[in-house]
N, CA, C and O of each residue as an XYZ file, in Angstrom:
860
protein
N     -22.841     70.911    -33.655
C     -24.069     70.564    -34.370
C     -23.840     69.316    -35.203
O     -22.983     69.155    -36.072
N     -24.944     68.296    -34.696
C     -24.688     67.254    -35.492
C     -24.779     67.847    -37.281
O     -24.107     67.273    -38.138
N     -25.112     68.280    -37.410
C     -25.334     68.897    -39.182
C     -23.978     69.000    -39.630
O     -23.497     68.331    -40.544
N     -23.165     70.176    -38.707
C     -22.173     70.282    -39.730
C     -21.373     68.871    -39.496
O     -20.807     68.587    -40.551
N     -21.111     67.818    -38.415
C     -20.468     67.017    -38.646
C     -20.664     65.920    -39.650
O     -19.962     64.915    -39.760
N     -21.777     66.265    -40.413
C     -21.677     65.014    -41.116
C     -21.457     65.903    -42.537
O     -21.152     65.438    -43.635
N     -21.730     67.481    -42.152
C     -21.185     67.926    -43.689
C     -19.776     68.106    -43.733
O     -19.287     68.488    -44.797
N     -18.827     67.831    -42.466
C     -17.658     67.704    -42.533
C     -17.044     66.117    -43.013
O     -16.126     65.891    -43.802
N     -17.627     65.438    -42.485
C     -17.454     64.108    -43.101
C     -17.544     63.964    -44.392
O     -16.628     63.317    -44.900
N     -18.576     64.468    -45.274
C     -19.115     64.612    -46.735
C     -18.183     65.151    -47.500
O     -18.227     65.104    -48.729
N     -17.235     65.725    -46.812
C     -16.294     66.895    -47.868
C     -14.866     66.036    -47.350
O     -13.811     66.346    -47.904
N     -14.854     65.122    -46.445
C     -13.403     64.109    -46.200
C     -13.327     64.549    -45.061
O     -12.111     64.725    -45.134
N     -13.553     64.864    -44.119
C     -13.703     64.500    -42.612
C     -12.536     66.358    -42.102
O     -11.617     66.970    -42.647
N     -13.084     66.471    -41.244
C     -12.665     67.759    -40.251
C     -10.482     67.502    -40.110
O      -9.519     68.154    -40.514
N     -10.615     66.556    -39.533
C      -8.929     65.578    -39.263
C      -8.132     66.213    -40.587
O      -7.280     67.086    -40.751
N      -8.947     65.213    -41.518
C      -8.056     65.969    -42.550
C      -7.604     67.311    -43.445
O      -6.567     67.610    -44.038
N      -9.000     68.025    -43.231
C      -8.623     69.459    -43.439
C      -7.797     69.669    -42.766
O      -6.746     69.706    -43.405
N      -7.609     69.914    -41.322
C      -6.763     70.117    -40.917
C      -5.100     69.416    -40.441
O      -4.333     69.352    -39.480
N      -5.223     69.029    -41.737
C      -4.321     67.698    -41.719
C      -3.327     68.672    -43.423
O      -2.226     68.321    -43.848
N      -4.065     69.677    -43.925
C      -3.607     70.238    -44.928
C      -2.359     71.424    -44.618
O      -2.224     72.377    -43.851
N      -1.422     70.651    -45.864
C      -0.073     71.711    -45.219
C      -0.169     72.810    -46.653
O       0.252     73.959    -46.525
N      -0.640     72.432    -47.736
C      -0.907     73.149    -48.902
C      -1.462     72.954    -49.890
O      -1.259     71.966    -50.595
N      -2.302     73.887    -50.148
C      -3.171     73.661    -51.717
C      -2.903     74.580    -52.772
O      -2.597     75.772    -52.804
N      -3.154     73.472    -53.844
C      -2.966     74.594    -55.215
C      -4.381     74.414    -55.844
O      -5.066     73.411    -55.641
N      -4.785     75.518    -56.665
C      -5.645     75.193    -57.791
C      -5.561     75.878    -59.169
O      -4.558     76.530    -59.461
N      -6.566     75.747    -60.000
C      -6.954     77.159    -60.931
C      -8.457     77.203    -60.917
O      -9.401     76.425    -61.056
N      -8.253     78.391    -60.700
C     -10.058     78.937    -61.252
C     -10.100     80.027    -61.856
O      -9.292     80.953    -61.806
N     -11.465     79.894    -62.699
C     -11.897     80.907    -63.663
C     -12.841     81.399    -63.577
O     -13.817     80.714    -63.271
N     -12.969     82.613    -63.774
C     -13.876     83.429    -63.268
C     -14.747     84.143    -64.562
O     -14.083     84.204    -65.597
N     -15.547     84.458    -64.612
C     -16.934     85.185    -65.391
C     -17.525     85.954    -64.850
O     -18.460     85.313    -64.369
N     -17.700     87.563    -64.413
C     -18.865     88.003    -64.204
C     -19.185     88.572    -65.007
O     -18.414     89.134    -65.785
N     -21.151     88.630    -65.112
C     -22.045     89.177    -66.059
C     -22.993     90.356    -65.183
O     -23.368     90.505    -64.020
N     -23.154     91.210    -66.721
C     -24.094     92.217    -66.566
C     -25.271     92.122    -66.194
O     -25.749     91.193    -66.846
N     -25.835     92.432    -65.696
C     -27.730     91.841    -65.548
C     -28.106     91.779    -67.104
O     -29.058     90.999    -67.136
N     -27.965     92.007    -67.800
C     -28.536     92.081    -69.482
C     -27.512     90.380    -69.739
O     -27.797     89.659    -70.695
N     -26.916     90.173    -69.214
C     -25.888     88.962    -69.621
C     -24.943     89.272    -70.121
O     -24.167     88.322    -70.013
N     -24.444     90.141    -70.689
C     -23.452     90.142    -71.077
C     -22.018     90.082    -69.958
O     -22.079     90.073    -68.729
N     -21.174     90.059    -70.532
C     -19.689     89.586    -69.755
C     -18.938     90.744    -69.629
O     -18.303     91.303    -70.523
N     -19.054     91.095    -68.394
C     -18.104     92.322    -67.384
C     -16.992     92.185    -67.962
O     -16.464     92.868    -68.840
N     -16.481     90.800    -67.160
C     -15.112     90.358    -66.940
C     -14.746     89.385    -66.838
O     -15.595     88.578    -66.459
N     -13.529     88.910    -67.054
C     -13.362     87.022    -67.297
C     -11.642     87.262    -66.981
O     -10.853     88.001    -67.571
N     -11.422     86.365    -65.854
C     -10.439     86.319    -65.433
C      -9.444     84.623    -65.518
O     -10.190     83.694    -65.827
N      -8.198     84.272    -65.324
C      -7.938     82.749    -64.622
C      -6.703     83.325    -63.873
O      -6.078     84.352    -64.134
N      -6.429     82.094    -62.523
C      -6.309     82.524    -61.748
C      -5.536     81.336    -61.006
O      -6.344     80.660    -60.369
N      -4.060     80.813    -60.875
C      -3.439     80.163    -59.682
C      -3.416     80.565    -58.296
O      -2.914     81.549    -57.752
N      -4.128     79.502    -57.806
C      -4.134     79.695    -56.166
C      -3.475     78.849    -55.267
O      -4.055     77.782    -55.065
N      -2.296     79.055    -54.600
C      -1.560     78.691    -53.804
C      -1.669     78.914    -52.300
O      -1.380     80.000    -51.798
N      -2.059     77.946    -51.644
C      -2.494     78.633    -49.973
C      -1.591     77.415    -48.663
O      -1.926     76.263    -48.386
N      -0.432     78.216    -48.105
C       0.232     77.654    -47.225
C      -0.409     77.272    -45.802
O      -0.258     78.120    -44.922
N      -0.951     76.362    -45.544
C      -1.782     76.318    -44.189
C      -0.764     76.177    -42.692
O      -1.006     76.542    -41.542
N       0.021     75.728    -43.078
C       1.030     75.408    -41.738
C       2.470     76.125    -42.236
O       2.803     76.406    -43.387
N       2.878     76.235    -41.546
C       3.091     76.668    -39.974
C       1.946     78.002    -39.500
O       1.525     78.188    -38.358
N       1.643     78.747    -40.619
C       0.640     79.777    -40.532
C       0.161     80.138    -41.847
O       0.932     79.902    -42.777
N      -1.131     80.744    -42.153
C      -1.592     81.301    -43.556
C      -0.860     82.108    -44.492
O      -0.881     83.312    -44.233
N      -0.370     81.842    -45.273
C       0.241     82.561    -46.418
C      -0.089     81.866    -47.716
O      -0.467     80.710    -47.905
N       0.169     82.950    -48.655
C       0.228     82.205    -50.179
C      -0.152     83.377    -51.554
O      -0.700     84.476    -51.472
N       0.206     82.883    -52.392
C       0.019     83.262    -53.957
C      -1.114     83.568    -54.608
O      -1.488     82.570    -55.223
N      -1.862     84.514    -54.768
C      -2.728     84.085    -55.999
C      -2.392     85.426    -57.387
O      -2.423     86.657    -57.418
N      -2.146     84.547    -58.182
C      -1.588     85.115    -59.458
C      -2.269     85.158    -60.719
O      -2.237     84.061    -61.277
N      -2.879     86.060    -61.365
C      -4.222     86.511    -61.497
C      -3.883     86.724    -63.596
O      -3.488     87.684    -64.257
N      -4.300     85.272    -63.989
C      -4.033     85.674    -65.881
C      -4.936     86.443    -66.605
O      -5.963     85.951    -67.073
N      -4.604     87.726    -66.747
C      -5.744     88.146    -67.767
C      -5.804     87.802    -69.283
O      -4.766     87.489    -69.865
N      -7.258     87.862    -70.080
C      -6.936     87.700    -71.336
C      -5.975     88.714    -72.170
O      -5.206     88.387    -73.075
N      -6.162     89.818    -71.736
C      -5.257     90.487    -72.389
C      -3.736     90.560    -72.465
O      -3.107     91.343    -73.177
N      -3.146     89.505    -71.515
C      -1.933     88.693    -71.373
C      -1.062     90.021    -70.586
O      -0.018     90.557    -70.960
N      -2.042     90.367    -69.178
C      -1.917     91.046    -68.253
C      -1.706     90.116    -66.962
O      -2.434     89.128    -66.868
N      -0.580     90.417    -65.775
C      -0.535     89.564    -65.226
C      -0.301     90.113    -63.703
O       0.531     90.980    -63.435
N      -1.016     89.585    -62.898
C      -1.025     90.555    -61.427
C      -0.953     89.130    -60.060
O      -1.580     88.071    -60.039
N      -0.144     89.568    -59.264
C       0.042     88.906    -57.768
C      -0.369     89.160    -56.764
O       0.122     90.170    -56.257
N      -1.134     88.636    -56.190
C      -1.390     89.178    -54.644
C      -0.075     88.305    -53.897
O       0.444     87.332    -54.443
N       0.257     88.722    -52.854
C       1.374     87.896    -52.044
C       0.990     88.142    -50.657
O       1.246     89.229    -50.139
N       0.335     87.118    -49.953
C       0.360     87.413    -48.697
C       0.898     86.685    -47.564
O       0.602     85.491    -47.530
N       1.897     87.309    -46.277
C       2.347     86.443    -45.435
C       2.379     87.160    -44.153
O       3.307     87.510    -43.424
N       0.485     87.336    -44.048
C       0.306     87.649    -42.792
C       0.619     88.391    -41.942
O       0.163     88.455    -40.800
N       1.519     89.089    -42.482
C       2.420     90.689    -41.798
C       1.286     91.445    -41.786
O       0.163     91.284    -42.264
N       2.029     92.675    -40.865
C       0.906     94.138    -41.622
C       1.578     94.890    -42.697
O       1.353     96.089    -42.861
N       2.397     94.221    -43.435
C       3.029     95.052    -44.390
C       2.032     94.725    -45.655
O       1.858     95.510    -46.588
N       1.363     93.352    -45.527
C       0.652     93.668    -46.984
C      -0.736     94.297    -46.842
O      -1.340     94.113    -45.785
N      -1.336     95.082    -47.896
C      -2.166     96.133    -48.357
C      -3.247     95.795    -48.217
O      -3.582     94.897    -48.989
N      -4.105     96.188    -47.425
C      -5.380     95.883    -47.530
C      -6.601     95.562    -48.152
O      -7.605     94.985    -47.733
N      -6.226     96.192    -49.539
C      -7.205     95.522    -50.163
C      -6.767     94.045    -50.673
O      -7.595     93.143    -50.538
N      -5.492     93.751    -51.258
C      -4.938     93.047    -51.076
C      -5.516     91.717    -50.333
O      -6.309     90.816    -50.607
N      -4.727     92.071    -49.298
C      -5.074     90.957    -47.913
C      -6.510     90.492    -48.173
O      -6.718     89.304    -48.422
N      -7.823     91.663    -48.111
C      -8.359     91.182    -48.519
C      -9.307     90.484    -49.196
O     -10.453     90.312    -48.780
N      -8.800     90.005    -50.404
C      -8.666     89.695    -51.933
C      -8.680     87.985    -51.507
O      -9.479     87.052    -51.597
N      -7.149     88.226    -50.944
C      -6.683     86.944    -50.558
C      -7.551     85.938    -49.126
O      -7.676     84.714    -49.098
N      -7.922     86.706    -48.318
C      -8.673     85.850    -47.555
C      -9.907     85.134    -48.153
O     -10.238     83.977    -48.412
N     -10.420     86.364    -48.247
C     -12.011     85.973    -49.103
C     -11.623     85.103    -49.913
O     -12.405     84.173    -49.716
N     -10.990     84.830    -50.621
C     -10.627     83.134    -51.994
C     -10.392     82.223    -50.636
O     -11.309     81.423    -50.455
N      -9.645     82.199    -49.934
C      -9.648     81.388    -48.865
C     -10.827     81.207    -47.798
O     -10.990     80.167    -47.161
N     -11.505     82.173    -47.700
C     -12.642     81.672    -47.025
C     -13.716     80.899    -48.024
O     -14.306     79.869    -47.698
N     -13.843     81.473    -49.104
C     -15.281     81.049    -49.948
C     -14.295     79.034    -50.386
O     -15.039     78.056    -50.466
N     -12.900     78.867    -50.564
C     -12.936     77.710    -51.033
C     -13.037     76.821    -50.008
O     -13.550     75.741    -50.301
N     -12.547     77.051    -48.446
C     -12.682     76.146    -47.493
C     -14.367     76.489    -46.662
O     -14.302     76.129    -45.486
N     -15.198     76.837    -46.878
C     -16.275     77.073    -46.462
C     -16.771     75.884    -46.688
O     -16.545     75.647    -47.874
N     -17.471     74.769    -46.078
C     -18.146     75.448    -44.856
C     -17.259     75.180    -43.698
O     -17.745     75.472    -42.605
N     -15.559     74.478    -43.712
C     -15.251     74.314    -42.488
C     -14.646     75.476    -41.675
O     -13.986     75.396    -40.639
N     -15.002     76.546    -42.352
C     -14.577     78.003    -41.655
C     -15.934     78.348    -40.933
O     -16.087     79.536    -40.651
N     -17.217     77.229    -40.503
C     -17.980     77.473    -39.757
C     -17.470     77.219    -38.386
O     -18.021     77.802    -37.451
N     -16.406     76.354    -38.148
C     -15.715     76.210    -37.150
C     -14.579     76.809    -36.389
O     -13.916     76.542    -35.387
N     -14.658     77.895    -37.462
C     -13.417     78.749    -36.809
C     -13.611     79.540    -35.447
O     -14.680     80.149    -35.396
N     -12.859     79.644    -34.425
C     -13.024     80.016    -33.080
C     -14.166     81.149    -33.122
O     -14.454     81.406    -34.291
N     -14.734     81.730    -32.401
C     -15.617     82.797    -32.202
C     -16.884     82.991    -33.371
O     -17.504     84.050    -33.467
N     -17.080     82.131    -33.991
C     -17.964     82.220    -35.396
C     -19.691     81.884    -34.344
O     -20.082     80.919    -33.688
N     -20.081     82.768    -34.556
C     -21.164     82.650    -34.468
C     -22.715     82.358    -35.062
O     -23.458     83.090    -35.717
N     -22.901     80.920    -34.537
C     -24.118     80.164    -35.467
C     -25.327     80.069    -35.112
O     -25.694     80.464    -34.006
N     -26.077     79.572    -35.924
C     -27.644     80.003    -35.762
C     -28.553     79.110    -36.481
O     -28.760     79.204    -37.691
N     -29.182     78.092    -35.576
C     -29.296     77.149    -36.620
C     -30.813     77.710    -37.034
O     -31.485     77.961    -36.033
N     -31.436     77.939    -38.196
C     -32.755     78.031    -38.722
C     -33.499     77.266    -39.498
O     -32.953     76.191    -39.742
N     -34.321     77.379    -39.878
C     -35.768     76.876    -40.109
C     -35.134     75.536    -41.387
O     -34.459     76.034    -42.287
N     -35.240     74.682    -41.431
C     -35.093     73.894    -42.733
C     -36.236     74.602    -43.769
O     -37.394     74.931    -43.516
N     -35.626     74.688    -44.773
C     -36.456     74.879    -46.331
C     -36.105     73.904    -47.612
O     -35.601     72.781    -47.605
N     -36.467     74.578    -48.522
C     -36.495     73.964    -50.039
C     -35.868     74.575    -50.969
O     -36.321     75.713    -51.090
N     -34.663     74.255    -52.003
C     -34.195     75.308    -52.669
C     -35.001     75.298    -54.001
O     -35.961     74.528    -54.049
N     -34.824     75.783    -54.687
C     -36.264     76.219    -56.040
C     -35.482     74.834    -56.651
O     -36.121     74.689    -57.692
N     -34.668     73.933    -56.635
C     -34.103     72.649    -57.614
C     -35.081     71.880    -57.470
O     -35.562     71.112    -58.304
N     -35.631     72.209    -55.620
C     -36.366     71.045    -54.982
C     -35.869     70.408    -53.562
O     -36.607     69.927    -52.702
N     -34.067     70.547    -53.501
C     -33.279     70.134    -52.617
C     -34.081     70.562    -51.505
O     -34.437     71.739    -51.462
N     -34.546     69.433    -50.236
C     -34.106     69.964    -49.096
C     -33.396     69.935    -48.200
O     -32.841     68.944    -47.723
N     -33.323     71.151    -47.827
C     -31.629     71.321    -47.199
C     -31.984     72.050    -45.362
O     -32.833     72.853    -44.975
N     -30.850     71.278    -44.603
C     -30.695     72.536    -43.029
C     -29.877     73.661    -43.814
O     -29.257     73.593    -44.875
N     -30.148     75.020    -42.677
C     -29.597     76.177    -43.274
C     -28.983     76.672    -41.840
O     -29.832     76.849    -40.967
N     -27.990     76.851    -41.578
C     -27.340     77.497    -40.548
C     -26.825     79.197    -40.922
O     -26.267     79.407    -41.999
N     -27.011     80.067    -40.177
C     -26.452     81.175    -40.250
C     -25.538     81.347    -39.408
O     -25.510     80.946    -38.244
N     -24.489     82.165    -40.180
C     -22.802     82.105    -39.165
C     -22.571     84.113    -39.822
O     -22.587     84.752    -40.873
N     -22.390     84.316    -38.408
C     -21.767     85.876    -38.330
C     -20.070     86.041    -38.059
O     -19.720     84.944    -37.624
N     -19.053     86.814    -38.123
C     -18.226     86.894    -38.126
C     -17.631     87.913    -37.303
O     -18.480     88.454    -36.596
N     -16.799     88.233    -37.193
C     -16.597     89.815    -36.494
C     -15.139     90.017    -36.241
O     -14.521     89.676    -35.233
N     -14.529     90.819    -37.652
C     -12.887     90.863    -37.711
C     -12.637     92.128    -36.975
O     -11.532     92.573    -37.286
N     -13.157     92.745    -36.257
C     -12.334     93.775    -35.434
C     -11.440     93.012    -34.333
O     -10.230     93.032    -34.105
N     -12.477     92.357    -33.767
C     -11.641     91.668    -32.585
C     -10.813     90.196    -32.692
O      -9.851     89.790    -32.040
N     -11.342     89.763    -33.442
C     -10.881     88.509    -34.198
C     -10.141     88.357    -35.424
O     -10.836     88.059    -36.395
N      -8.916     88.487    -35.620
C      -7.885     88.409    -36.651
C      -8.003     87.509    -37.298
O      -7.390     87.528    -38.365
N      -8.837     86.306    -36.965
C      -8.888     84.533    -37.841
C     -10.276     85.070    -38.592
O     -10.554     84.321    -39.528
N     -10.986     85.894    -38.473
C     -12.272     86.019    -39.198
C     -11.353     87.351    -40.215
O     -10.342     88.043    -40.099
N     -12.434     87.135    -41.179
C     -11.722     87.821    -42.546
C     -13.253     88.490    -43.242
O     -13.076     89.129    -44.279
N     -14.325     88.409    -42.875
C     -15.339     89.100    -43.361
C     -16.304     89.293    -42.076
O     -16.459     88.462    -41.182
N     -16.936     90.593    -42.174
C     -18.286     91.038    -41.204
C     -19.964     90.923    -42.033
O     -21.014     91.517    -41.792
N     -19.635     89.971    -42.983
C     -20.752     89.414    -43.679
C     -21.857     89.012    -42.768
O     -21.622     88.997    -41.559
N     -23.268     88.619    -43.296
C     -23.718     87.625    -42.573
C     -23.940     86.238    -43.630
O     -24.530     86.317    -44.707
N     -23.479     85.273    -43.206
C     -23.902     84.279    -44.500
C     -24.509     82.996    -44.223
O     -24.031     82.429    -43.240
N     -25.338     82.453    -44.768
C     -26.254     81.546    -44.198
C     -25.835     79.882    -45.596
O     -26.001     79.629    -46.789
N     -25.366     79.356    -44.594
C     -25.254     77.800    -45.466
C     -26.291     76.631    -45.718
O     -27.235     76.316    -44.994
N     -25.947     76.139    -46.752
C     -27.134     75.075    -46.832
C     -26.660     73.908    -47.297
O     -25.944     73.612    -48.253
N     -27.368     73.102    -46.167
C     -26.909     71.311    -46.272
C     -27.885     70.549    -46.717
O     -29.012     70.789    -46.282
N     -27.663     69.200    -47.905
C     -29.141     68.357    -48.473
C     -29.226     67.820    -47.167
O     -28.198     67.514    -46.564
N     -30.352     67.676    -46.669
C     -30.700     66.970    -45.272
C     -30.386     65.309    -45.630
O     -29.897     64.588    -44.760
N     -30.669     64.858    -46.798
C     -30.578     63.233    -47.118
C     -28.629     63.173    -46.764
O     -28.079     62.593    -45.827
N     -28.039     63.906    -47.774
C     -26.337     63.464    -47.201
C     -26.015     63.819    -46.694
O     -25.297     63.153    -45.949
N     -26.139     65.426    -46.427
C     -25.351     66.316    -45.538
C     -24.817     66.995    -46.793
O     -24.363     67.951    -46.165
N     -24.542     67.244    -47.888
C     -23.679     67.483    -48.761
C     -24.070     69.060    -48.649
O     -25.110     69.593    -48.261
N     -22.810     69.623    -49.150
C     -22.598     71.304    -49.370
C     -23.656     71.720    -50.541
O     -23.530     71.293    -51.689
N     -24.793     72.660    -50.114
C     -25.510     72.598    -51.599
C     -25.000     74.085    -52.160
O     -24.957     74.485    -53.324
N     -24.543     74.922    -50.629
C     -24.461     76.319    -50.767
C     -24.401     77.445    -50.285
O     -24.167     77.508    -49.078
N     -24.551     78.459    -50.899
C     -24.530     79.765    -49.261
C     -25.419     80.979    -50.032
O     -25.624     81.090    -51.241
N     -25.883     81.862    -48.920
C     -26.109     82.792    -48.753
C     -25.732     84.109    -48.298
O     -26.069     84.383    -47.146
N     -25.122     84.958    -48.938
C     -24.713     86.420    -47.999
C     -24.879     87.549    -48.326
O     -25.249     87.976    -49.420
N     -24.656     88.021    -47.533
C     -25.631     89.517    -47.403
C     -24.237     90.270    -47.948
O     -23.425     89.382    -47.691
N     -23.721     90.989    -48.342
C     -23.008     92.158    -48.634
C     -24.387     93.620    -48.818
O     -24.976     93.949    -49.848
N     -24.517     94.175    -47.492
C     -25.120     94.806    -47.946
C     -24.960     96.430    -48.906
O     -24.252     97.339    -48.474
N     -25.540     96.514    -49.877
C     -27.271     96.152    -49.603
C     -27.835     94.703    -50.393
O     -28.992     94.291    -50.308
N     -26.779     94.079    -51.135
C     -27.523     93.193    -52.120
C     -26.845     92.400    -51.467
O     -25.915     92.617    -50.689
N     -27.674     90.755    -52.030
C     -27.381     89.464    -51.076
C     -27.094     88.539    -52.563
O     -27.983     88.391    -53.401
N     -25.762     87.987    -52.707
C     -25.504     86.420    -53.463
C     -26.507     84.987    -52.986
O     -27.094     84.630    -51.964
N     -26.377     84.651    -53.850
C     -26.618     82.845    -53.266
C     -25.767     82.535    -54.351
O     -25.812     82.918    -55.520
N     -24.830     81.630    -53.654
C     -23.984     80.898    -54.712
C     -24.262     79.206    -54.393
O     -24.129     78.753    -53.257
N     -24.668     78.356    -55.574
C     -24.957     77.517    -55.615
C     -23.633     76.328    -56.043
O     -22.913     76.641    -56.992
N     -23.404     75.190    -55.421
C     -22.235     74.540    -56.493
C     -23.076     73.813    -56.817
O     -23.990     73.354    -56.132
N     -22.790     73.617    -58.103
C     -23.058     73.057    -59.351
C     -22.927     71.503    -59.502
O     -23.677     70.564    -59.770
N     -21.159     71.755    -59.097
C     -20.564     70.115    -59.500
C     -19.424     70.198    -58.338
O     -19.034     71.297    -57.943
N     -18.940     69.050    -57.843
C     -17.762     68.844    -57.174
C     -16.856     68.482    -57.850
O     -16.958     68.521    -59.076
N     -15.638     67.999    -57.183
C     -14.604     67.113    -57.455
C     -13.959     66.239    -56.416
O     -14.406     66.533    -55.307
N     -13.143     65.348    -56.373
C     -12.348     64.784    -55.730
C     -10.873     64.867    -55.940
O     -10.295     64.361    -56.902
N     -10.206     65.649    -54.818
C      -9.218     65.530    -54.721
C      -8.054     65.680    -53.256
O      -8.046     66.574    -52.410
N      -7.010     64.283    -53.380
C      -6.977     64.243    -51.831
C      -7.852     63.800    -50.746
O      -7.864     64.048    -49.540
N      -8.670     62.990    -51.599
C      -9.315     62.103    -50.779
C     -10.508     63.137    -49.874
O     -11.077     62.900    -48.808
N     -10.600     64.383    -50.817
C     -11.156     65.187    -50.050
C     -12.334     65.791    -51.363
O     -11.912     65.780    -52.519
N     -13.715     66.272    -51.104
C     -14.394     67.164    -51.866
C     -14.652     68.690    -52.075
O     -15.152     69.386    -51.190
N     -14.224     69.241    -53.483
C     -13.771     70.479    -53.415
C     -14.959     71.044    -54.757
O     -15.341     70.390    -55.728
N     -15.233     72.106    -54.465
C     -15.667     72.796    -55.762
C     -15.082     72.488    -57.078
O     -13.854     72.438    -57.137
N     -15.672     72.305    -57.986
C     -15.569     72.076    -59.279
C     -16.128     73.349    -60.192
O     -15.447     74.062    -60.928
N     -17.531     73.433    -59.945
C     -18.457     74.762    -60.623
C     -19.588     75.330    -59.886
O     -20.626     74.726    -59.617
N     -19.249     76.779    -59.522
C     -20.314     77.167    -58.803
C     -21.078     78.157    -59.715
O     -20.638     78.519    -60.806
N     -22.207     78.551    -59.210
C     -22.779     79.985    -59.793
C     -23.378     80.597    -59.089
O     -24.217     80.049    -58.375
N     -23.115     82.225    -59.029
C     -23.660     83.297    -57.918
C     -24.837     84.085    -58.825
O     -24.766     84.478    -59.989
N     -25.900     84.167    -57.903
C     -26.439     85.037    -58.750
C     -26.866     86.120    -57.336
O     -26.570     85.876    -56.166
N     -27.835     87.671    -57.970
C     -27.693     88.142    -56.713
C     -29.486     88.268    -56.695
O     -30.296     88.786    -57.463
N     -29.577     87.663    -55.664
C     -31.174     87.338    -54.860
C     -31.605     87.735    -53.666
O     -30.871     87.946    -52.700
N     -32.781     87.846    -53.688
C     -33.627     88.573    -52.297
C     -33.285     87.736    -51.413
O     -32.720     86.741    -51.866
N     -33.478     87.793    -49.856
C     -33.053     87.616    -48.644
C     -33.925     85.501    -48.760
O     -33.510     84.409    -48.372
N     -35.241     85.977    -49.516
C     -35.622     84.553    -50.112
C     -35.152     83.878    -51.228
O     -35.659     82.863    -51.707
N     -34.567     84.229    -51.469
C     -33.113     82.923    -52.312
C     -34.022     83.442    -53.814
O     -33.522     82.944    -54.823
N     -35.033     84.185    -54.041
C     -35.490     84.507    -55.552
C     -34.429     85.209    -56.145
O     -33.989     86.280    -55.727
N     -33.963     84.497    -57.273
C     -32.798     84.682    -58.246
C     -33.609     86.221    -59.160
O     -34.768     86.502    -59.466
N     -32.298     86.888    -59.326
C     -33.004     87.895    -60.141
C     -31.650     87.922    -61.371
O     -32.143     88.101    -62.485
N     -30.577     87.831    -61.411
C     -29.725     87.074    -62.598
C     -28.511     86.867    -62.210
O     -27.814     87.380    -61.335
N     -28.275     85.687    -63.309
C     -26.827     85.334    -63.012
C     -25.672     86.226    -62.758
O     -25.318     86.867    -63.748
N     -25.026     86.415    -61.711
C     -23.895     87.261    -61.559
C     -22.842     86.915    -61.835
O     -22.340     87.798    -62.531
N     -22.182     86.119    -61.697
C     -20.742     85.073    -62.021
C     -20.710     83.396    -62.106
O     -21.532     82.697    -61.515
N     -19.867     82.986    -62.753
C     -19.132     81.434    -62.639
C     -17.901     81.259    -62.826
O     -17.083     81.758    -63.599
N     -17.845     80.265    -61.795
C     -16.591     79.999    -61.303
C     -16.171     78.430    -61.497
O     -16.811     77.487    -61.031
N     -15.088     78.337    -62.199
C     -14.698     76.945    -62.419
C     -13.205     76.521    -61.493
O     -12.225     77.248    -61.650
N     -13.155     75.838    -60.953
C     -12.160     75.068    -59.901
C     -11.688     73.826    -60.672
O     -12.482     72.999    -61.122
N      -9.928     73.708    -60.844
C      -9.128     72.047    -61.492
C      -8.170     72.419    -60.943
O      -7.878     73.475    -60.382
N      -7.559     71.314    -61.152
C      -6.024     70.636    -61.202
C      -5.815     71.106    -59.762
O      -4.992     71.980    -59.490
N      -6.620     70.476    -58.800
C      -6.063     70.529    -57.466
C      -4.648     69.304    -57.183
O      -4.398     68.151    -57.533
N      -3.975     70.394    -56.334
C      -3.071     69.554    -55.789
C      -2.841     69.602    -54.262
O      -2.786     70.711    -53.731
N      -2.700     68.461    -53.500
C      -2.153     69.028    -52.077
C      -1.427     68.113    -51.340
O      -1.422     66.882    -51.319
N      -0.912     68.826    -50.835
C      -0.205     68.550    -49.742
C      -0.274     68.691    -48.124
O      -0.408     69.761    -47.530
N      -0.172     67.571    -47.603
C      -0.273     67.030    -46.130
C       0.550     66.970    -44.877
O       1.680     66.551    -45.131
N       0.395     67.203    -43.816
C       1.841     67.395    -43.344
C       2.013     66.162    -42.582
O       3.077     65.940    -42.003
N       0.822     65.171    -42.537
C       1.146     63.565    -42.378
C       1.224     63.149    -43.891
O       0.760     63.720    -44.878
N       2.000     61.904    -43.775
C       1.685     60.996    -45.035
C       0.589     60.351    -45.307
O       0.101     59.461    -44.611
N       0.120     60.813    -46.425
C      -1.255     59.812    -47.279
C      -1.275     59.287    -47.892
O      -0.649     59.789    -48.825
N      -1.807     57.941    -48.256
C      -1.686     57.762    -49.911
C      -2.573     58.356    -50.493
O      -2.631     58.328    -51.722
C-alpha cells in the first residue's frame, strides 16, 4: 500500500528499521481512574535486541523504590505473562512498521476525520498468534495516517470488550529515525468518541544502535 510506504518513509524509511541492531529508552507511565484520579505511575528502561533475534530488558522503577525485570530471550522458558508484557512494549513502540510483519492482515477503510480535525487514511490490521509466533497480539487494531504527510497520528484497538485510541501527541528524533515522545490513551467507542483519559506515556533518551555504520 502506497500509504504505509510513505508512513514508513515519515518515521526514517523501512531499510533502516530494519537496519536496527538495538534500542534503548525510558518511559513513563500514568494510568487514571475515570474520575481522574491516578491508579498508577510507573518509569521504566527499555532495552530491545533486534539481531541476531528478539530479546531484551525491561526494568520497571517504582515510586516506592520497588524494582522489577522482565527478561526475555525468546525461549519457552520465559513466563507468559511475562513474555507478554514484553512483546506488547515492542509492538506498540515499533508500530506501525509491525504492519508489515509476515501474515498481518490488512484492510484498507474508509478515510475520516479525527475530532483535532486531522484527516487521516485508516487501515485495519488483524493478527493471529496461534499459528504465527512473529505476531504477539489477537487484537484488532486500526491505524491512522494525516493524508497531507503520511505521518503516524495513531491507533485504534479493540481489547474486547472496551476499545483504546491512543493518540501521539509529540514525536522525537532519534537515529535519524521518528519515535514517540508523548502519547495518550483514552478508552472510546468503536467511533473514536473519547469517554476519559486512560493513561500517558512519555518516551526519552533514545539510544541506538545499527548493525551498518551511520553517522
Amino acid at each position: 500500500m502506497n500509504i504505509l510506504a510513505r508512513a514508513y518513509d515519515a518515521l526514517g524509511g523501512w531499510e533502516r528499521y530494519h537496519d536496527i541492531k538495538q534500542i534503548q529508552y525510558q518511559k513513563r507511565s500514568v494510568l487514571y481512574y475515570e474520575d481522574g484520579s491516578i491508579e498508577s505511575e510507573s518509569e521504566q528502561t527499555h532495552v530491545y535486541n533486534l539481531q541476531p533475534h528478539l530479546s531484551g530488558v525491561i526494568t520497571t522503577h517504582h515510586p516506592e523504590s520497588k524494582r522489577g525485570e522482565i527478561i526475555y530471550d525468546g525461549s519457552s522458558q520465559n513466563e507468559k505473562p511475562a513474555e507478554k508484557a514484553f512483546l506488547t512494549s515492542h509492538f506498540v513502540l515499533f508500530a506501525p512498521f509491525k504492519l508489515g510483519d509476515p501474515n498481518t492482515s490488512l484492510v484498507r477503510l474508509k478515510d475520516r476525520q479525527l475530532e483535532n480535525g486531522m484527516n487521516v487514511h485508516a487501515i485495519e490490521a488483524t493478527y493471529d498468534p496461534d499459528p504465527y509466533a512473529n505476531h504477539s497480539t489477537d487484537d484488532t487494531w486500526t491505524y491512522f495516517f494525516e493524508k497531507e504527510t503520511g505521518h503516524f497520528a495513531g491507533y485504534l484497538v479493540h481489547h474486547p470488550p472496551t476499545y483504546a485510541f491512543i493518540q501521539n501527541t509529540e514525536v522525537i528524533t532519534a537515529g535519524e529515525m521518528t519515535w514517540p515522545a508523548h502519547r495518550k490513551s483514552y478508552r472510546s467507542d468503536p467511533d473514536l468518541t473519547k469517554t476519559y483519559l486512560r493513561g500517558e506515556f512519555w518516551y526519552s533518551d533514545y539510544k541506538i544502535i545499527y548493525k551498518s555504520h551511520r553517522e
